[in-house]
Backbone as a chain_set.jsonl record, in Angstrom:
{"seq": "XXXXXXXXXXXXXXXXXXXXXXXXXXXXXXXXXXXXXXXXXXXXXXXXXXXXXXXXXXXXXXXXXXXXXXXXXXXXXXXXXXXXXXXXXXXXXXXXXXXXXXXXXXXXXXXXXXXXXXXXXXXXXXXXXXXXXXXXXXXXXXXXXXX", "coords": {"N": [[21.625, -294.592, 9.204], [23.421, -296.871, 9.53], [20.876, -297.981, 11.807], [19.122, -298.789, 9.721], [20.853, -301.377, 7.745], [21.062, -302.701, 10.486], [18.637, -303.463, 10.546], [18.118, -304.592, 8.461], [19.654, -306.892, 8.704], [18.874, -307.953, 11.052], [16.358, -308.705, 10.066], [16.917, -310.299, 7.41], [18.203, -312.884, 9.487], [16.034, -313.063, 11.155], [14.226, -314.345, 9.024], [16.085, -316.46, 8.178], [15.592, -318.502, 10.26], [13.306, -319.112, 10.275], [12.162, -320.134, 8.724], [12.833, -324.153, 8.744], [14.05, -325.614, 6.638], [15.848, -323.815, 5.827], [18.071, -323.962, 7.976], [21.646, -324.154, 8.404], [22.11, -324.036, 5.555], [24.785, -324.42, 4.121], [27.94, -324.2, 2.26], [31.162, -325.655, 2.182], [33.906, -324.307, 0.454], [37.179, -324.844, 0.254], [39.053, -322.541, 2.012], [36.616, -321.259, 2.563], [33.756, -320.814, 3.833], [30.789, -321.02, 2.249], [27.647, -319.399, 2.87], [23.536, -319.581, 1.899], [20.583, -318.442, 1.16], [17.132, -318.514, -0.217], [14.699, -316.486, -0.677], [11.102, -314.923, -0.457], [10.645, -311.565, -1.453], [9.213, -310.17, 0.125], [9.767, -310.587, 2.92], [11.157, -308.619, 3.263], [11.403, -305.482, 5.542], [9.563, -303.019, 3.917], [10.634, -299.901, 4.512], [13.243, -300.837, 4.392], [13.711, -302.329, 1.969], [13.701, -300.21, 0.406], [15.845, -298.48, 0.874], [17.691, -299.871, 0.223], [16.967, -300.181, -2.338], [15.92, -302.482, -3.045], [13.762, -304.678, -5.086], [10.342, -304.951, -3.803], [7.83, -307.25, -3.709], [5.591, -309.506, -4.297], [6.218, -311.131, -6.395], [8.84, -310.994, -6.749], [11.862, -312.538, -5.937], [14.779, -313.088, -3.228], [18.214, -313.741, -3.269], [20.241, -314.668, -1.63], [23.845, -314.471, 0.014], [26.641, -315.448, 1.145], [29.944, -315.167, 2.422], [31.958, -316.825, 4.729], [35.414, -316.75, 6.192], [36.878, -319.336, 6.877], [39.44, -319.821, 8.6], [39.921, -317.533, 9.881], [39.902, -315.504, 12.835], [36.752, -316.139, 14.726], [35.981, -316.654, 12.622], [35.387, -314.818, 10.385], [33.464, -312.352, 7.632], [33.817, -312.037, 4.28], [35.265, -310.934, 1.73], [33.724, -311.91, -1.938], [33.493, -312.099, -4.922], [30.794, -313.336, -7.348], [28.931, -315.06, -9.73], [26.228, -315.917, -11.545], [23.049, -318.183, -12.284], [19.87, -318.603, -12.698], [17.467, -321.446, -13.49], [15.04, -322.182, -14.639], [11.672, -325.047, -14.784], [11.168, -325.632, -17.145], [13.475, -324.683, -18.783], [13.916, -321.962, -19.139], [16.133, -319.359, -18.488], [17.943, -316.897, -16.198], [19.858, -314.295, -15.706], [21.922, -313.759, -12.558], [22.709, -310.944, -10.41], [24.593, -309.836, -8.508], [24.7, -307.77, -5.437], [26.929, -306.168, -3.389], [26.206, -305.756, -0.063], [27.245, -303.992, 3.248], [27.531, -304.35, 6.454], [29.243, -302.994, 9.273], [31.373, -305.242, 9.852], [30.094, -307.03, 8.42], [29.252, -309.011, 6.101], [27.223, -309.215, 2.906], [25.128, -310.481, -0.415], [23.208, -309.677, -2.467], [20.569, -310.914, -4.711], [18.162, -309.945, -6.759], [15.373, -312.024, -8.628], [12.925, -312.166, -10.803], [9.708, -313.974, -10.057], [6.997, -317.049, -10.281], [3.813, -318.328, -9.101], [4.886, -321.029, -7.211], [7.468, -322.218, -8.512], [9.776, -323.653, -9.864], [13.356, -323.792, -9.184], [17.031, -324.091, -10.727], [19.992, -323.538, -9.215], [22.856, -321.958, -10.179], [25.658, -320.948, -8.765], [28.745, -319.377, -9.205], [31.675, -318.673, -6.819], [34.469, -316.802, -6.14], [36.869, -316.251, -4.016], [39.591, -315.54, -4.352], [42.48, -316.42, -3.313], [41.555, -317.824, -1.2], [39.689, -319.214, -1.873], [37.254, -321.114, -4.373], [34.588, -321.923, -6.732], [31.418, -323.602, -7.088], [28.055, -323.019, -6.472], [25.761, -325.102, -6.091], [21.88, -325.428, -6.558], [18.414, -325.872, -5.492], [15.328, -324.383, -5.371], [12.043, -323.911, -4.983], [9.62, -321.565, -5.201], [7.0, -319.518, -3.639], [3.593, -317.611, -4.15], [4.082, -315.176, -2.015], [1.667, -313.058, -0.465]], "CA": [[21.92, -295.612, 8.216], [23.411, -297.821, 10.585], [19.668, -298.47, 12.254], [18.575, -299.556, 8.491], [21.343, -302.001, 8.121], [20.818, -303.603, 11.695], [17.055, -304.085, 10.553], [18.015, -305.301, 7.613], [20.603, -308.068, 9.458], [17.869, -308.875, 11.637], [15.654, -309.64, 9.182], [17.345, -311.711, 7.061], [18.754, -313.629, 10.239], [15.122, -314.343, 11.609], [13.816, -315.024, 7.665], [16.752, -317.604, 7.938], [15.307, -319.217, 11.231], [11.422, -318.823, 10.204], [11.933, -321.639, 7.622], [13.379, -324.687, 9.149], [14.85, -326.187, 5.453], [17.315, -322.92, 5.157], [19.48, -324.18, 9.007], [22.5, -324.893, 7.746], [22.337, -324.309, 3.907], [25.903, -323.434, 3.168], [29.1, -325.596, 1.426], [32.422, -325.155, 1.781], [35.346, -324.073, -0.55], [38.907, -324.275, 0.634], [38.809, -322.041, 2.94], [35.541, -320.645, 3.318], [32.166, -321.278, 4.123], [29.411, -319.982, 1.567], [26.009, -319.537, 2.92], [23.11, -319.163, 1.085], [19.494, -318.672, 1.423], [16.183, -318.064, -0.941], [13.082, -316.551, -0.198], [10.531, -313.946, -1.056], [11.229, -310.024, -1.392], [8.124, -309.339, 1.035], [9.939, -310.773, 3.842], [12.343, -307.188, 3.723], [10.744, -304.528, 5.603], [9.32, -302.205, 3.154], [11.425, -299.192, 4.255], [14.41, -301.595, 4.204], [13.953, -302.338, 0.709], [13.702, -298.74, -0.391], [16.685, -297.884, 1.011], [18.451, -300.679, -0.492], [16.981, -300.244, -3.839], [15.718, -303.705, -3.885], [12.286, -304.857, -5.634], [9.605, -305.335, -2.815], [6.705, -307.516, -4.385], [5.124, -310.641, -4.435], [6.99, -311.789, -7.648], [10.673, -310.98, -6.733], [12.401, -313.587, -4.924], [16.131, -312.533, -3.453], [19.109, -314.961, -3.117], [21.17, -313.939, -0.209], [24.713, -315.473, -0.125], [27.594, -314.522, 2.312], [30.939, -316.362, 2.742], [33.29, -316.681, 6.222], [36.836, -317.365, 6.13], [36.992, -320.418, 7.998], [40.68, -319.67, 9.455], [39.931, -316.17, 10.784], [39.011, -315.562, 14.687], [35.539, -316.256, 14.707], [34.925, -317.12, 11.235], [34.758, -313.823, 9.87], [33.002, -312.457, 6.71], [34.96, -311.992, 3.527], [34.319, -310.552, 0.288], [33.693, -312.589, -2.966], [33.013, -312.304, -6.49], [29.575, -314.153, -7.653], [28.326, -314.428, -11.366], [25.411, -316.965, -11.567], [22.125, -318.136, -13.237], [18.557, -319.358, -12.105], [16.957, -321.67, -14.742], [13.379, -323.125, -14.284], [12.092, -326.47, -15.196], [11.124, -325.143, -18.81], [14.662, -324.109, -19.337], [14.145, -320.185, -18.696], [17.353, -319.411, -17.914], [17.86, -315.746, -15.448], [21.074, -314.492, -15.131], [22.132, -313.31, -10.954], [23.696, -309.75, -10.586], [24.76, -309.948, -7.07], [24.427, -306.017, -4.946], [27.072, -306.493, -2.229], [25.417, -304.736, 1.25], [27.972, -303.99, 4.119], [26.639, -303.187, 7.634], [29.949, -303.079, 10.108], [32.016, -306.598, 9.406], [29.086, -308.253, 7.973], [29.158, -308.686, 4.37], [25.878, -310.15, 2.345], [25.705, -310.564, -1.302], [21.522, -309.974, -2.48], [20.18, -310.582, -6.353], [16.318, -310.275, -7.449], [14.842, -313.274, -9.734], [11.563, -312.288, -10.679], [9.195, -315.793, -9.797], [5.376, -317.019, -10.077], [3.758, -319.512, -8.541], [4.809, -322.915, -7.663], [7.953, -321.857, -9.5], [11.376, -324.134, -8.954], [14.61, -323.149, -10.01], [17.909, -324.437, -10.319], [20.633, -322.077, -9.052], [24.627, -322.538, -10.237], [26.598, -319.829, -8.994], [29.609, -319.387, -9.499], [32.095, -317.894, -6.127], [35.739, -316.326, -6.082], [37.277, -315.43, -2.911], [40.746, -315.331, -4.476], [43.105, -317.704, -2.478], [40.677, -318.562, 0.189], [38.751, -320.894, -2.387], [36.638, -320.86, -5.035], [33.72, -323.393, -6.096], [30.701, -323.507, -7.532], [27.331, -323.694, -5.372], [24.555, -325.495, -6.652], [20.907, -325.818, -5.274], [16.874, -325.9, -6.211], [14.421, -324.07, -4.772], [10.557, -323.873, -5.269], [8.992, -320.27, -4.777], [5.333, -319.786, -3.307], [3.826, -316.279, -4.0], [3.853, -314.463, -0.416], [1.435, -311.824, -0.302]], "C": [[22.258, -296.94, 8.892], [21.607, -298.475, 10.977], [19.032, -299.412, 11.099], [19.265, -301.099, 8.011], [21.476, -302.902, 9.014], [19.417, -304.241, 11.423], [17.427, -305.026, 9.671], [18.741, -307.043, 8.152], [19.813, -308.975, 10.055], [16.721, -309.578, 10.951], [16.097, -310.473, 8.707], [17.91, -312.938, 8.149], [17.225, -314.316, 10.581], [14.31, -314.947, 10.303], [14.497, -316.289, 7.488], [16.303, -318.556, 8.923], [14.124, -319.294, 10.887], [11.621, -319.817, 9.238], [13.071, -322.693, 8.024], [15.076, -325.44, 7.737], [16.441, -325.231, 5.165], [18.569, -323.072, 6.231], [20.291, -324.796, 8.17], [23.338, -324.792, 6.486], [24.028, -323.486, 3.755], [26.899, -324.923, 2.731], [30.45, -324.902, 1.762], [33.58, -325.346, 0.868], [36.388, -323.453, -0.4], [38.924, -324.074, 2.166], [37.445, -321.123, 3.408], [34.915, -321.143, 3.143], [30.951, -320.792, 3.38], [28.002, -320.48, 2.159], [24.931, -318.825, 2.096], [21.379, -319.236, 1.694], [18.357, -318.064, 0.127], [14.993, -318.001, -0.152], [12.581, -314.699, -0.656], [10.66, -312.772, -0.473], [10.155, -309.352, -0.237], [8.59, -309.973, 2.574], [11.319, -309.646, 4.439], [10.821, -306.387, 4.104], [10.5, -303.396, 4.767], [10.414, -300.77, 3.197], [13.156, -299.902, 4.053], [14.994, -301.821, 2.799], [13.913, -301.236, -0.433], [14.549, -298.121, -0.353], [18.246, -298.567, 0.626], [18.41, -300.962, -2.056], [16.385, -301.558, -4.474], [13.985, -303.571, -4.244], [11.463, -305.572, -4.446], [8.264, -305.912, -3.406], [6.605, -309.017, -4.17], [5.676, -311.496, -5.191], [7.736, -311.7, -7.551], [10.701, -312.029, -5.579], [14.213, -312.836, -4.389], [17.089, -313.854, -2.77], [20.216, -314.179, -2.199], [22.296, -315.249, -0.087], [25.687, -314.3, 0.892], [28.822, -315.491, 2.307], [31.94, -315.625, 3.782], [34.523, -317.386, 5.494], [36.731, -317.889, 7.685], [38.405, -319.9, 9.162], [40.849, -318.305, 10.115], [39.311, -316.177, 12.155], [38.176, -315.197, 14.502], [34.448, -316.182, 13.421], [34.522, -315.58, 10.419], [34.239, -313.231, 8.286], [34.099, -312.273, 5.846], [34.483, -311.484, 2.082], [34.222, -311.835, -0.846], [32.783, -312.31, -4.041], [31.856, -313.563, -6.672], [29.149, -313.514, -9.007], [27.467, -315.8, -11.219], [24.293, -316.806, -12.481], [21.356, -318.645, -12.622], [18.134, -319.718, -13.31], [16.071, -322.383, -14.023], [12.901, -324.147, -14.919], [11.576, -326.605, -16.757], [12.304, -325.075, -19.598], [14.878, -323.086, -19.723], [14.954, -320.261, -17.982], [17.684, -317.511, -17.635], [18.95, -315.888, -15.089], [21.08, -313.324, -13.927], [22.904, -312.156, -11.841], [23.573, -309.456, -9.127], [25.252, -308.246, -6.665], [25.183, -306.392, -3.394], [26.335, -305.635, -0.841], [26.755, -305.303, 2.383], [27.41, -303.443, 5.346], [28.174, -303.858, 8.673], [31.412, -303.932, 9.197], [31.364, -307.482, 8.655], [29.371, -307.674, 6.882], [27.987, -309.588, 3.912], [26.285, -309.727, 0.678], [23.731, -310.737, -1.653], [21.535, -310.136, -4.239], [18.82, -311.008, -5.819], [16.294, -311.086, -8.343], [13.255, -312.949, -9.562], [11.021, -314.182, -10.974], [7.181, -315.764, -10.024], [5.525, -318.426, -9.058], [4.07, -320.841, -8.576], [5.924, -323.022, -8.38], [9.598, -322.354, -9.227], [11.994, -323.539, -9.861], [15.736, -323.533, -9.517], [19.199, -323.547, -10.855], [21.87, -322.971, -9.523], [24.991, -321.015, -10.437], [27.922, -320.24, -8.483], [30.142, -318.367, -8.215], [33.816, -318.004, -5.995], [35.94, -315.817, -4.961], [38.975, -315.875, -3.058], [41.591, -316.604, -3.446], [42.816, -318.308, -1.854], [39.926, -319.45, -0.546], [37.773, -320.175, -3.44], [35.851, -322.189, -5.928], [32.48, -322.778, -7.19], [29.24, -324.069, -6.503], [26.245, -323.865, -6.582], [23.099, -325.859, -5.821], [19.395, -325.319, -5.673], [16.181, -325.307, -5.16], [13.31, -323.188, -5.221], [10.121, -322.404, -4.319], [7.279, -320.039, -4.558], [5.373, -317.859, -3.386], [3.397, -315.737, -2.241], [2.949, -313.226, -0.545], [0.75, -311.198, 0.848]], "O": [[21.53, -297.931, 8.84], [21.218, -299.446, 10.328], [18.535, -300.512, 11.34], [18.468, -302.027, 7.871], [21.961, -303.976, 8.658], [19.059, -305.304, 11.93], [17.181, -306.21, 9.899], [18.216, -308.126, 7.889], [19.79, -310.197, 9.91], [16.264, -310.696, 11.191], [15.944, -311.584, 9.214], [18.066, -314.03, 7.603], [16.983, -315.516, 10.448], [13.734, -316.02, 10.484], [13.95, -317.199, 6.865], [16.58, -319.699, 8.558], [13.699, -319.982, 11.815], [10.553, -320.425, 9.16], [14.224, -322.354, 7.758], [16.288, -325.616, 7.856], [17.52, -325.551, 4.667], [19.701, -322.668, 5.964], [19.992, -325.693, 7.381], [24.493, -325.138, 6.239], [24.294, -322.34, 3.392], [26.677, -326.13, 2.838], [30.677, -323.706, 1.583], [34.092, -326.435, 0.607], [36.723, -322.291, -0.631], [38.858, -324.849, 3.121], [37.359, -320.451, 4.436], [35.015, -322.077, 2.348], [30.119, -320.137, 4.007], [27.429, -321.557, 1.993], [25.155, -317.714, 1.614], [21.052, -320.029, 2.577], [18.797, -317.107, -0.509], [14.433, -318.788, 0.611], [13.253, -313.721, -0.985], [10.782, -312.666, 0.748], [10.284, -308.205, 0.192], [7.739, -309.845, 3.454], [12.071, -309.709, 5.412], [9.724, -306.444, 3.548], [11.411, -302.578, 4.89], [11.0, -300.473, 2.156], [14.074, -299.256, 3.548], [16.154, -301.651, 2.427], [14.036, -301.317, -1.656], [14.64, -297.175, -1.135], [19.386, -298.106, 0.68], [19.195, -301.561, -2.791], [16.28, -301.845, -5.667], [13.195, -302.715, -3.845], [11.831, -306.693, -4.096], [7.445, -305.025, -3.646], [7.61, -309.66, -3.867], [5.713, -312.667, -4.813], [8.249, -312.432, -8.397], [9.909, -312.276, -4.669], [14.786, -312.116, -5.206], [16.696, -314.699, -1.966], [20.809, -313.119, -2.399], [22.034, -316.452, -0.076], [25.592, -313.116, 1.213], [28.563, -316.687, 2.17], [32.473, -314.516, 3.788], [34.584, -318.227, 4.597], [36.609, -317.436, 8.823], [38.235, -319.678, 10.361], [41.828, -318.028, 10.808], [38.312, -316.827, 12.46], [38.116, -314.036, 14.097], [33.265, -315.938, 13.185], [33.406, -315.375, 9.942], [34.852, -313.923, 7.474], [35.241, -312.296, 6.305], [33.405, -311.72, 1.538], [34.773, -312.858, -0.441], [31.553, -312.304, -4.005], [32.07, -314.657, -6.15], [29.024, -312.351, -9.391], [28.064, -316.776, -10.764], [24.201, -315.871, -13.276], [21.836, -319.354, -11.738], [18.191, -318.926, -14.251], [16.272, -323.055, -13.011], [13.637, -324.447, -15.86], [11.64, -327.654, -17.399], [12.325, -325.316, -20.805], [15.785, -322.871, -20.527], [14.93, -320.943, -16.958], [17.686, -316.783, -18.628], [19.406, -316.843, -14.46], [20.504, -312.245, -14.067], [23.396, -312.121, -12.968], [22.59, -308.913, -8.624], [25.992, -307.586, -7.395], [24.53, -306.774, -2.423], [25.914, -304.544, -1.227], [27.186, -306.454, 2.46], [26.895, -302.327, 5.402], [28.236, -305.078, 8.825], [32.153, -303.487, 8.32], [31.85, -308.537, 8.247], [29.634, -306.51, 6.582], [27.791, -310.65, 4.504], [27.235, -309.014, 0.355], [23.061, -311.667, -1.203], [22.374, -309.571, -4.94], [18.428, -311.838, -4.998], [17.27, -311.023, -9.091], [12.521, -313.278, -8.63], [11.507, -315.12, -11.606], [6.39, -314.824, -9.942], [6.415, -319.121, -8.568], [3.786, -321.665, -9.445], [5.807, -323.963, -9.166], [10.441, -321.708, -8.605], [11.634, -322.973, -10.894], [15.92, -323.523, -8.3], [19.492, -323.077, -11.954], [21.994, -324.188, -9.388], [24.863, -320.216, -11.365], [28.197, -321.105, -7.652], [29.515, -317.311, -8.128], [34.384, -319.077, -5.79], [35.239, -314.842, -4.688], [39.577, -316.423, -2.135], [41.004, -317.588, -2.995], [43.398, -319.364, -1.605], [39.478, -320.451, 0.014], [37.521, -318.97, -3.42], [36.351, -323.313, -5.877], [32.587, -321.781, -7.903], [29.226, -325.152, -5.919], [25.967, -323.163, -7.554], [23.089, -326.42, -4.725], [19.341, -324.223, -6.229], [16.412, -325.699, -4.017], [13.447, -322.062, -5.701], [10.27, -322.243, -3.108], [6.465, -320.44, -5.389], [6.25, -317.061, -3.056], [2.418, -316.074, -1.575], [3.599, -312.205, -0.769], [0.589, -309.978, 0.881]]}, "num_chains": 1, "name": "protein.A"}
């Protein structure tokens, strides 16, 4: 299980480096740091996403969010509450149901948004990490189908 977990880490880490626009993407609140990234469900390794339950397809997109507590030695992860929505430029409005995943210390935070082509969307979620801060992240991003 472990081994599945480490793939999965590594993937999303080089999915976050393989597109220059996602260095960086996070905000902070209070005390922590939320990062966030979007991109398409075919960039999980197929057994990765079977063993996570998520939707592997051309049309799912997944929103990957994570938040550090700034004041811990070496920034470490932290849990948090997330309730959000994706709405598109029609005003189809998709509400997030965030699936935390734990591999060690790492904490991630995944939801599916089924997407078509060419297909923006503007995210407002909503994050609680109890005393350490809490905030609202906002942020657009255009989906291409990957197949």
């Amino acid at each position: 299980m472990k081994k599945i977990f480490s793939a999965l880490l590594c993937g999303l880490l080089l999915a976050s480096f393989a597109v220059p626009s996602w260095a960086g993407q996070f905000v902070r609140m209070k005390d922590i740091e939320l990062h966030y990234s979007a991109f398409n469900s075919t960039f999980i390794a197929p057994k990765i996403a079977r063993e996570l339950k998520l939707k592997r397809n051309p049309y799912v997109a997944l929103i990957n969010i994570s938040a550090l507590d700034l004041y811990s030695v070496g920034k470490k992860p932290t849990q948090v509450t997330l309730t959000g929505t994706a709405k598109n430029l029609i005003g189809n409005t998709r509400t997030l149901t965030f699936k935390e995943i734990t591999q060690g210390d790492a904490i991630y935070y995944l939801a599916e948004l089924p997407i078509t082509e060419n297909e923006t969307f503007r995210f407002e979620i909503k994050a609680d990490a109890g005393t350490k801060g809490s905030g609202i992240l906002r942020f657009n991003q255009t989906f291409h189908i990957q197949e």
